[in-house]
C-alpha positions in Angstrom: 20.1 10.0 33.5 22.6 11.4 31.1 25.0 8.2 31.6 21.9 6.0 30.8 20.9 7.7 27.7 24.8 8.0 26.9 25.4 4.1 27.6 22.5 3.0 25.7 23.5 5.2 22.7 27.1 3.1 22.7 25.2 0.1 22.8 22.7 1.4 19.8 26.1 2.3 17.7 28.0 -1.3 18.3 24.7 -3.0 16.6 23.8 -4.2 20.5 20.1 -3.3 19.3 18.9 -5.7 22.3 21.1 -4.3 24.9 20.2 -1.1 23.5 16.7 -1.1 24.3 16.7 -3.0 27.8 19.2 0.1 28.5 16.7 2.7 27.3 13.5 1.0 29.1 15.8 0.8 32.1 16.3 4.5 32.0 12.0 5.1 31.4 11.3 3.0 34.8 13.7 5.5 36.4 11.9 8.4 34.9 9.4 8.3 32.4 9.7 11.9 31.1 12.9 11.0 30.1 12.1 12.2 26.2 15.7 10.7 25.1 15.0 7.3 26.5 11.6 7.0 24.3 12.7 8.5 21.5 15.9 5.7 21.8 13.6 2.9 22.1 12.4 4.2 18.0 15.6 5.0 17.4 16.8 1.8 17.8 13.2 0.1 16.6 14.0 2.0 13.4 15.8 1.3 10.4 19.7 0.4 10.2 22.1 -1.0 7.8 20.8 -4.4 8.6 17.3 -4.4 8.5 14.3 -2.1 7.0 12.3 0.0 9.2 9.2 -1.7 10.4 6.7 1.9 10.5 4.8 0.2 13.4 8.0 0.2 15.7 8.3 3.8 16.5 4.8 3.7 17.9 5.2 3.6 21.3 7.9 6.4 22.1 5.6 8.7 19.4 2.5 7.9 21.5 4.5 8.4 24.8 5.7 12.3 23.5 3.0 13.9 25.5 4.4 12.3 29.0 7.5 14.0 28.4 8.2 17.1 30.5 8.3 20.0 27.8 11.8 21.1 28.5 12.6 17.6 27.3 9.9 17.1 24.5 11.7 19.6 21.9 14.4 16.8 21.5 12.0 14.5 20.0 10.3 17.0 18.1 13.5 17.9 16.5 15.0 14.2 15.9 11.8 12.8 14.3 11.2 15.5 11.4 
């Protein structure tokens, strides 16, 4: 899972914010406690040097938190404050 999340994260930093995503959803059908892939779907749903944040777009990875296995969960918790 680590290459997933790592691969998508090269994608999110080269402004492949398409790629990105498909890469992080690919890595939530292989495990969907994967609290790094959801919270790189906002990530890359957020704001960026390009365009303004849309406060909707984080939605979905904040709602999906709970499904998260708690060793994982902290991660989030951490990045979003």
């Amino acid at each position: 899972m680590s290459d997933q999340v790592e691969g998508a994260g090269e994608l999110l930093y080269g402004f492949n914010h398409d790629e990105a995503v498909k890469s992080f959803k690919e890595g939530i059908r292989a495990d969907s406690t994967c609290a790094m892939c959801w919270w790189g779907v906002a990530l890359v749903l957020g704001p960026n040097i390009n365009l303004p944040m849309d406060p909707s777009a984080a939605a979905p990875a904040w709602e999906a938190r709970p499904r998260a296995s708690s060793s994982r969960a902290w991660a989030v918790r951490c990045w979003t404050r």
